[in-house]
C-alpha positions in Angstrom: 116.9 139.8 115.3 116.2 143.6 114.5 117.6 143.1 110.6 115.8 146.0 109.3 116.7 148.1 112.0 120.3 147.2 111.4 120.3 147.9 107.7 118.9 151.0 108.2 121.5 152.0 110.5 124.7 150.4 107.7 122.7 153.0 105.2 122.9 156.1 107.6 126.6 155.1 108.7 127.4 155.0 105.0 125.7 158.2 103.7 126.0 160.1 106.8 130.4 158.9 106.5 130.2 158.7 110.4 128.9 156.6 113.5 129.8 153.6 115.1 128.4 150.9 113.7 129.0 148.0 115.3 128.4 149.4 118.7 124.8 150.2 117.8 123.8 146.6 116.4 125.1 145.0 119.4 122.6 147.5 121.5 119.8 147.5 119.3 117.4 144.1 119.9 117.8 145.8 123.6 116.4 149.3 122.5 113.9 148.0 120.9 112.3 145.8 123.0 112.2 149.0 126.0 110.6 151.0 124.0 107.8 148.4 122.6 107.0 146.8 125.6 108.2 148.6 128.7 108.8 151.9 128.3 105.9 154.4 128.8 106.0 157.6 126.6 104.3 160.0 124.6 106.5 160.8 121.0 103.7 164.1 120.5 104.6 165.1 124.3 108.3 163.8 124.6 109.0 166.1 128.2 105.3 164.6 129.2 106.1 164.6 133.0 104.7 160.9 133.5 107.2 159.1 130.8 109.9 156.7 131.7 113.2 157.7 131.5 115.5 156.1 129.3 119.5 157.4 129.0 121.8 155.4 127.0 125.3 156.1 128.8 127.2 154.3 126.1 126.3 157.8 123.3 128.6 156.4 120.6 126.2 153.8 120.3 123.5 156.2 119.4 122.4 155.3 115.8 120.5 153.0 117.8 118.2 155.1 119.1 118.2 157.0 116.0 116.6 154.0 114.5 114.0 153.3 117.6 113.7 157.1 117.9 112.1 157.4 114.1 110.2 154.1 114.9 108.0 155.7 117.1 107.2 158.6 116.1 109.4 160.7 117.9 112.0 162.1 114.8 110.8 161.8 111.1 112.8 160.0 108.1 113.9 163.3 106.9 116.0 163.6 110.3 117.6 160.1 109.9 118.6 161.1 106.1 120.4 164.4 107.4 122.5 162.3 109.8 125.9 163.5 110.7 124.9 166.7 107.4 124.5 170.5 107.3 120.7 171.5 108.7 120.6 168.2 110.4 119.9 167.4 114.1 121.5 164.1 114.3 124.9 164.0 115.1 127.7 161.2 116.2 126.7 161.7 119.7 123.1 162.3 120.9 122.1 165.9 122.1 119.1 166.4 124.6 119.1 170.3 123.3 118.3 169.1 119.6 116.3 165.8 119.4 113.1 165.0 120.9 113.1 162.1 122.9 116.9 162.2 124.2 116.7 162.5 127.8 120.8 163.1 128.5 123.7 164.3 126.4 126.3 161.6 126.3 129.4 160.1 124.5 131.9 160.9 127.1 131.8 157.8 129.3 130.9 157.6 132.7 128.2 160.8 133.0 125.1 158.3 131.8 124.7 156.8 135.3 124.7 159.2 137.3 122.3 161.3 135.7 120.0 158.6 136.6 121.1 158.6 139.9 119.9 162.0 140.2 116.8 161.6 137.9 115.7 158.5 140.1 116.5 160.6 143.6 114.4 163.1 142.3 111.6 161.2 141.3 111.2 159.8 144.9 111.7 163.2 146.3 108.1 164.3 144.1 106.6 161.0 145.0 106.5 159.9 141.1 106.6 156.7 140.0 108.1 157.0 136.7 110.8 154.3 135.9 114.5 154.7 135.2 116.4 153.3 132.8 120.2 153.1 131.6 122.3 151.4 129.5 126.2 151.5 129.8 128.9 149.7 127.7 131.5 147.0 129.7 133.9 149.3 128.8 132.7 152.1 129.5 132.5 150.3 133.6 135.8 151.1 133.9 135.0 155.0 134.7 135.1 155.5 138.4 132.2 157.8 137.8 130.0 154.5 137.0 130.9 152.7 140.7 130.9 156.1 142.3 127.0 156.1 141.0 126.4 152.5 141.6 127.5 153.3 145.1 125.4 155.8 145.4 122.4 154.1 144.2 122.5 151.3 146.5 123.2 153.2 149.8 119.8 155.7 148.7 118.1 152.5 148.0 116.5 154.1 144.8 115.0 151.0 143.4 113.3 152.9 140.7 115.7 152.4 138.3 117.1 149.6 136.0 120.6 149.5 134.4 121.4 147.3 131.5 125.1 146.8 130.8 126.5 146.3 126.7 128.8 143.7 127.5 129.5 143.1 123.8 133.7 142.0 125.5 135.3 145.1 124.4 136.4 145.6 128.5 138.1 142.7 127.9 140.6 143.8 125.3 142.4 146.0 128.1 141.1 144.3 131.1 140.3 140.4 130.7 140.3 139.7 134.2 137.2 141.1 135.1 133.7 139.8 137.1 130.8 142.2 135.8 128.2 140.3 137.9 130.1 140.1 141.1 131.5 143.7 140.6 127.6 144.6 140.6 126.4 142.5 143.0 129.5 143.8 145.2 128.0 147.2 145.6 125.1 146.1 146.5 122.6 145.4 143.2 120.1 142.8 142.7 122.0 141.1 139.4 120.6 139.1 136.3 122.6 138.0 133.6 121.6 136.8 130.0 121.4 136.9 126.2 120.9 140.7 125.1 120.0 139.4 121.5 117.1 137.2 122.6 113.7 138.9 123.1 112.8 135.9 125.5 115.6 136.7 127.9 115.3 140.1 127.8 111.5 140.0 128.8 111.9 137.6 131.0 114.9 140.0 132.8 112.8 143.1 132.5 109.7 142.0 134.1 111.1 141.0 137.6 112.5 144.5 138.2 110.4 145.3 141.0 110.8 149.4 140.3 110.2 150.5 144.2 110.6 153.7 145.3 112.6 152.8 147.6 114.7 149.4 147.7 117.6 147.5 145.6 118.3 148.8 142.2 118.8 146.0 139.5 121.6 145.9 136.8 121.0 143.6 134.1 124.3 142.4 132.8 123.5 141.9 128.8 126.4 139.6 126.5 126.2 140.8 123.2 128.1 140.5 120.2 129.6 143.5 118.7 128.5 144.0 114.8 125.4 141.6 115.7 124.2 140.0 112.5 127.3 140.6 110.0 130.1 138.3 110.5 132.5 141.1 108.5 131.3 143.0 111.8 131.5 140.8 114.7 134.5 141.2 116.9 137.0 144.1 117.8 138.5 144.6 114.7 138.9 147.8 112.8 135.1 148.6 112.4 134.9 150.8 115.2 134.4 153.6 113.8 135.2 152.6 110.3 132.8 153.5 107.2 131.9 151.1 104.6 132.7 151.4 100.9 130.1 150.8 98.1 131.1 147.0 98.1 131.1 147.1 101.6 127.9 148.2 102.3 126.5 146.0 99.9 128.0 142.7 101.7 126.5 143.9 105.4 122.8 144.2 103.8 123.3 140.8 102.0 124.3 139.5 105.1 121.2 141.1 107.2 118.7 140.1 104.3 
């Protein structure tokens, strides 16, 4: 488990007073495994036109990236310091017009997908192989504008592209009667499901996806927890979008030490 990634993120959350916290430790062992072992990118050259694509749909979950984004090379500490502050470029929702690296402004649910769709169409159309990837919350698979995509996808066979579903259970809070797999495998998508905290499971999803340019896209359906690592955290409680105090803070980096 990413447990300095995840204390970073606590710090920004608390000096930055903003982000969603939980959201972005129950995505982050996910993030960083794309982008240090299957991703392919340049952080000196990030519009290099033979990267990977990667768009995280879920955009309140962002601070995630953040964290990866600094990582490797792509934003400098300075940037993660000024989060959510005057002269900064980071803000509570990511912004492809500001930060290097950010392929898709999102935070309104529902857009994430389908600005793959159209990334991964136009891919095949220049005969590139680059790779697509997504990730979307469970919840955020209640937008029509997600099956509408995922419609899409399937019947333009654009097997170039990967979707990984958050399905840290908060769908379930509205809607508990709900299928994920066979809701994916319905419209037509080559489905795994597994742990999106272990490493093992995760490289063991992401190296079958066959990325054709033209065949069955895949959806990975990823159970997380929400809060990952900090049992103050875990669940759907009020830590949304709630910001630690002093005493606070110090309890979730005891309990990720």
């Amino acid at each position: 488990m990413n447990e300095e990634l995840r204390r970073k993120i606590a710090q920004m959350v608390y000096d930055g007073k903003d982000g969603h916290m939980p959201s972005a430790f129950s995505i982050i062992d996910i993030t960083e495994v794309l982008y240090q072992d299957y991703l392919k990118f340049d952080p000196q050259n990030p519009d290099w036109p033979e990267r990977d694509y990667f768009i995280l749909s879920k955009g309140h979950g962002c601070l995630a990236l953040y964290v990866i984004l600094e990582k490797y090379g792509f934003i400098t500490a300075q940037d993660i310091a000024l989060f959510c502050k005057p002269g900064g470029i980071l803000g509570e929702h990511p912004d492809c017009t500001k930060i290097p690296g950010i392929e898709a402004s999102t935070g309104s649910l529902g857009h994430g997908l389908p600005f793959a769709v159209g990334i991964a169409l136009g891919l095949r159309l220049h005969q590139m192989d680059n790779k697509v990837y997504v990730l979307v919350g469970d919840g955020e698979c209640h937008e029509g504008s997600v099956w509408e995509a995922a419609n899409v996808a399937n019947n333009l066979q654009l097997g170039n592209m990967c979707m990984i579903v958050d399905q840290n259970g908060s769908a379930v809070q509205l809607m508990p009667r709900d299928d994920l797999p066979a809701k994916w495998r319905a419209f037509g998508w080559e489905i795994m499901v597994i742990d999106g905290h272990s490493k093992a499971e995760l490289h063991a999803a992401l190296s079958k996806v066959k990325f054709q340019s033209q065949g069955t896209p895949t959806a990975i359906i990823a159970r997380t927890v929400k809060g990952k690592g900090v049992p103050m955290l875990e669940g759907h409680g009020p830590w949304h979008h709630r910001i630690p105090t002093k005493e606070e803070l110090k309890v979730i980096m005891e309990a990720l030490s």
